[in-house]
C-alpha positions as a Markdown table, in Angstrom:
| # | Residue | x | y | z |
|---|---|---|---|---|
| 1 | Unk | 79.9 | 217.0 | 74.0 |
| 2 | Unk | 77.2 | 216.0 | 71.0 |
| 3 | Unk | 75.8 | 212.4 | 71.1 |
| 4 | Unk | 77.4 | 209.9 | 68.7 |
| 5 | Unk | 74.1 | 209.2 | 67.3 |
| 6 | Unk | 70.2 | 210.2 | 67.7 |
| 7 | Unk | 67.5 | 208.3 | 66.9 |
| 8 | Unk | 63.6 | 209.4 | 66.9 |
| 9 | Unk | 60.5 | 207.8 | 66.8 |
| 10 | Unk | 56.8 | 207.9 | 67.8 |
| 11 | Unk | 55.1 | 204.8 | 69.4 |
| 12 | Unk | 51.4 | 204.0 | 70.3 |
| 13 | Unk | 52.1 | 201.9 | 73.6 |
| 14 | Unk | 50.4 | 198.2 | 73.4 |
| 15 | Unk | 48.4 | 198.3 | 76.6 |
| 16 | Unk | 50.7 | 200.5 | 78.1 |
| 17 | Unk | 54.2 | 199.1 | 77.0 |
| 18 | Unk | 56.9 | 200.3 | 74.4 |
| 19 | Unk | 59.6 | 197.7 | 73.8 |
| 20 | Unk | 63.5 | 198.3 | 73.0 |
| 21 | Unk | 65.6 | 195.5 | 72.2 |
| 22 | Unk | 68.1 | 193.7 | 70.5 |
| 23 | Unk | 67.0 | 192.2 | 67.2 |
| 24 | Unk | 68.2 | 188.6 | 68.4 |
| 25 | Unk | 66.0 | 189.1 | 71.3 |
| 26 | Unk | 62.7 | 189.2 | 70.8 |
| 27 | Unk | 60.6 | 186.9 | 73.5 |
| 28 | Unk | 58.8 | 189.1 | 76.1 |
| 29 | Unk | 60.2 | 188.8 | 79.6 |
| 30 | Unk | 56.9 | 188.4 | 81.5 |
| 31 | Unk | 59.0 | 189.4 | 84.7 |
| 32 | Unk | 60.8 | 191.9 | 83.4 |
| 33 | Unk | 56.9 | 193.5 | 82.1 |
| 34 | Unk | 55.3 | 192.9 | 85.4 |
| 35 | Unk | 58.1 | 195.2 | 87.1 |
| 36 | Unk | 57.5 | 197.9 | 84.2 |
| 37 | Unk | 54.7 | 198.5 | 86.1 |
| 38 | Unk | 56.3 | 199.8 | 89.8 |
| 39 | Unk | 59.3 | 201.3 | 88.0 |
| 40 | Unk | 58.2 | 202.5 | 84.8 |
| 41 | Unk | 61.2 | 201.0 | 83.4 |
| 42 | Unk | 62.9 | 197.1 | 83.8 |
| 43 | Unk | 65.1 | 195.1 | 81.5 |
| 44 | Unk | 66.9 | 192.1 | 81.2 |
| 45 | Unk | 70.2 | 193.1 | 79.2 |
| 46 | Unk | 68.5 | 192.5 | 75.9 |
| 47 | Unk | 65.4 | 194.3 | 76.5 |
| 48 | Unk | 64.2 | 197.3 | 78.2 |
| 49 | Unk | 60.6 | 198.2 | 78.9 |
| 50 | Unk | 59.0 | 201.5 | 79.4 |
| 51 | Unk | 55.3 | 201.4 | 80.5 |
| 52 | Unk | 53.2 | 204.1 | 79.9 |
| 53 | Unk | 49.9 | 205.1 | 81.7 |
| 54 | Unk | 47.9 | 205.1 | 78.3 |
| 55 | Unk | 47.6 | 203.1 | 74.7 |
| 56 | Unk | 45.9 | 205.8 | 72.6 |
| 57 | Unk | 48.2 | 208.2 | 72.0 |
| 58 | Unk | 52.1 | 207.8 | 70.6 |
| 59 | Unk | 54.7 | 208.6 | 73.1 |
| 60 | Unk | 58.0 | 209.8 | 71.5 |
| 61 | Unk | 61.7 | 207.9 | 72.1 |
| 62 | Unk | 64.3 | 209.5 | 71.6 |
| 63 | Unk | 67.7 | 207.3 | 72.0 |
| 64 | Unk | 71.0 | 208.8 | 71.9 |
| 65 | Unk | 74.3 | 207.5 | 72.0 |
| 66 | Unk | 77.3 | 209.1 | 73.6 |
| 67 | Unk | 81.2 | 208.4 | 73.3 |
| 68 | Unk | 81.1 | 208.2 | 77.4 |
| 69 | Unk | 78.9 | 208.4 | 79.9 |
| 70 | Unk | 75.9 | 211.0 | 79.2 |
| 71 | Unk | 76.4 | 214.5 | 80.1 |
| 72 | Unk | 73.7 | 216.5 | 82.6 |
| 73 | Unk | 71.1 | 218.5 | 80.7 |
| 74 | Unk | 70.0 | 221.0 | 82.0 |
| 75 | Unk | 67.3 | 221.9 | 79.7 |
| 76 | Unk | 65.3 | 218.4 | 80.1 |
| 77 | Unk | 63.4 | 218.5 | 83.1 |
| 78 | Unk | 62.7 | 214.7 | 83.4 |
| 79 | Unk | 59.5 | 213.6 | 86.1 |
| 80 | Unk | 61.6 | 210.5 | 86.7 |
| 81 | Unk | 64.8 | 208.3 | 85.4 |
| 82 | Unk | 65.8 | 204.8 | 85.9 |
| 83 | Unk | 69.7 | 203.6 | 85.1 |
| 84 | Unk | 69.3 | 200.8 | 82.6 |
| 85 | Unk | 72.0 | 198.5 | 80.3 |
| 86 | Unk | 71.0 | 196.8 | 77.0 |
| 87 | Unk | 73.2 | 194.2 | 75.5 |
| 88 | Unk | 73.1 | 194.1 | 71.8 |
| 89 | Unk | 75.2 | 191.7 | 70.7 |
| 90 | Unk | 73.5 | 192.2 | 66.7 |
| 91 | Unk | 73.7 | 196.1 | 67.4 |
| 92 | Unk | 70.4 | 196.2 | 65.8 |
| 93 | Unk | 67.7 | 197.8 | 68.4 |
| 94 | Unk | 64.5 | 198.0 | 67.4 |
| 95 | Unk | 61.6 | 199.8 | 69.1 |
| 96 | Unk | 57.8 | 198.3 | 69.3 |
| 97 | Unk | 54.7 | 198.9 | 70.7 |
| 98 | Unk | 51.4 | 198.8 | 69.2 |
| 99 | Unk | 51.0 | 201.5 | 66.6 |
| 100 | Unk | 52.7 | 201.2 | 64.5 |
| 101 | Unk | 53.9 | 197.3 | 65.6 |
| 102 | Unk | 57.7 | 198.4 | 64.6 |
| 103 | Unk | 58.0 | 201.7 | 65.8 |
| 104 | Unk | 61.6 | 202.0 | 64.4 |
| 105 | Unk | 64.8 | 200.4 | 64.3 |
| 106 | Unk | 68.6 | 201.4 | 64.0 |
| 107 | Unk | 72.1 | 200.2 | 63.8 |
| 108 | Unk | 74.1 | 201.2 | 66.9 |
| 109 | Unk | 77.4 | 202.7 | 66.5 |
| 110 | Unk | 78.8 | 199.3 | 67.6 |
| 111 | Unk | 77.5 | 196.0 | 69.1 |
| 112 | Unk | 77.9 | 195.4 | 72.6 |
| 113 | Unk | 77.0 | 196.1 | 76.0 |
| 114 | Unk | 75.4 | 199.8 | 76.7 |
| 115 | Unk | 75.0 | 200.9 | 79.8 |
| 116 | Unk | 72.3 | 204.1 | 80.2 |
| 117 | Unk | 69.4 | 206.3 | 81.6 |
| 118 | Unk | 66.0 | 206.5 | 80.2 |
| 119 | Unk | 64.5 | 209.2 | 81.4 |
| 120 | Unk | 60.8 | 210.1 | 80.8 |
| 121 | Unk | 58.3 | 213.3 | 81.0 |
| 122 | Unk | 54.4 | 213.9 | 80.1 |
| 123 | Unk | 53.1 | 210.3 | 81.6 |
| 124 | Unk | 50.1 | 212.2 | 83.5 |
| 125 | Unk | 49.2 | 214.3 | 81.3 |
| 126 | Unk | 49.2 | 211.1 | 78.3 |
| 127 | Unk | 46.7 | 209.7 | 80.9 |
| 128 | Unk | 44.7 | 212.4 | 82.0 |
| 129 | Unk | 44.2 | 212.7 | 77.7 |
| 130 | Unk | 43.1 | 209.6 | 77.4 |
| 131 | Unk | 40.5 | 210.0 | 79.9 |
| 132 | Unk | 39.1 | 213.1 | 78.2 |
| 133 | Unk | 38.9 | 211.0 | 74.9 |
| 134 | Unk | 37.3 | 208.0 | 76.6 |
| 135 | Unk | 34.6 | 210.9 | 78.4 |
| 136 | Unk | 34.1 | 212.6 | 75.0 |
| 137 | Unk | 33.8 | 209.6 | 73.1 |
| 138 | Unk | 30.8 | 208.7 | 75.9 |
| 139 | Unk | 29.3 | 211.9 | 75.6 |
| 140 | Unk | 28.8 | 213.0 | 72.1 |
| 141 | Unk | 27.8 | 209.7 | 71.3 |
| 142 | Unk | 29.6 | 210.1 | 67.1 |
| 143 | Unk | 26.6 | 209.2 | 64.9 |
| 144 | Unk | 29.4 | 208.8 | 62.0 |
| 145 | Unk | 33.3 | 207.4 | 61.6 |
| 146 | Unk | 33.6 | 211.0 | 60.4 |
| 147 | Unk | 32.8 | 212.5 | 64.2 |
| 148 | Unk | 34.5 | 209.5 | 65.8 |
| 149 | Unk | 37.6 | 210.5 | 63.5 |
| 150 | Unk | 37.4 | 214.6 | 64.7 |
| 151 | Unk | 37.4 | 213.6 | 68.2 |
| 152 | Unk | 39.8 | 211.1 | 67.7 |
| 153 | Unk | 42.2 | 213.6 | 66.0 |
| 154 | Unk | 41.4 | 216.2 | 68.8 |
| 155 | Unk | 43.1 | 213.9 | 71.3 |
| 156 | Unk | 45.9 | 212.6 | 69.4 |
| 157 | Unk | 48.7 | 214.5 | 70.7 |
| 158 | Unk | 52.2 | 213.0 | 71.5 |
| 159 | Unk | 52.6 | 214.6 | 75.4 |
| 160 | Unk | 54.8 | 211.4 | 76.5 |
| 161 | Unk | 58.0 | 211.3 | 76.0 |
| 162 | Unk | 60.6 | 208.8 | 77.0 |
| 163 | Unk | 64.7 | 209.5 | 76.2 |
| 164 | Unk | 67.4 | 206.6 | 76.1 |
| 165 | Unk | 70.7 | 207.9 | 76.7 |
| 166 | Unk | 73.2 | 205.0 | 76.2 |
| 167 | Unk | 77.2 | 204.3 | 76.3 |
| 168 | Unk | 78.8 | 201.5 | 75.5 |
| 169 | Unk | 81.4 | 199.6 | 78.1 |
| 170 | Unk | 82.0 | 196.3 | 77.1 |
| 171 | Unk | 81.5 | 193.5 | 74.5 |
| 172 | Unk | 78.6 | 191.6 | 74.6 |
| 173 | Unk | 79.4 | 188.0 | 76.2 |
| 174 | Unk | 78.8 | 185.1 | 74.1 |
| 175 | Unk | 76.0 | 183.2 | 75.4 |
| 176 | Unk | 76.1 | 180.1 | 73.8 |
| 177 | Unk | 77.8 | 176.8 | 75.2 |
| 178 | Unk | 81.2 | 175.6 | 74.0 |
| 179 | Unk | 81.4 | 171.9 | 73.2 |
């Protein structure tokens, strides 16, 4: 079975965190960041957050959207996923981090309640080439923005990658009081 819908960015994480949320939802869930950090991956309906290991370098998301729960693949060999739901009562999600601020953002095939897996590959080695830049950078001393830029570039590959497969189940609830 195809997906519904794919969308594909690239991100450079803002100390570490990508963002993916509904439009309507846009204050940071201190909480919900702070256990990013054990898991990798934490949400509050409206929000999901994926921490990386690094900020220099973009990770890739790739979201997809199936008619029913997401099939097995057997071709993405994943060092870790986490079950996650976003609400999107907008159906607008938009994806930021720190390079560029708004990474991306797309219309879901409908609004409501998503349930899903991210699942997420090349953390370590994002890291470990973030290092290398960090020891280069020491070490060759650039005398010019010209050098700085050549290492720079030499370290600039996206190795992170982080996939949100999503479903929807349900209408989003309305969350505002009736008089």
């Amino acid at each position: 079975m195809p997906a519904m819908f794919e969308f594909r960015t690239e991100a450079r994480p803002d100390n570490g965190l990508i963002e993916v949320y509904d439009s309507d939802a846009c204050l940071t869930d201190s909480e919900a960041v702070r256990q990013s950090w054990d898991k990798v991956v934490a949400g509050t309906g409206t929000q999901i957050y994926l921490r990386s290991l690094q900020s220099i370098a973009p990770a890739e998301i790739l979201v997809r959207v199936w008619d029913g729960a997401a099939p097995a693949d057997s071709t993405w060999i994943a060092e870790g996923e986490r079950s996650t739901v976003l609400d999107s009562p907008t159906g607008e999600v938009v994806i930021r981090a720190f390079a560029p601020d708004i990474a991306g953002h797309f219309q879901l095939p409908r609004p409501g309640v998503y349930e899903g897996r991210v699942s997420w590959k090349g953390r370590h080695e994002a890291a470990a080439q973030e290092t290398s830049l960090h020891a280069e950078l020491s070490t060759a001393k650039p005398q010019s923005q010209a050098d700085t830029d050549t290492i720079w570039a030499a370290h600039w590959e996206a190795l992170e990658t982080y996939r949100i497969d999503l479903w929807w189940t349900s209408e989003s609830e309305d969350g505002e009081d009736e008089d």
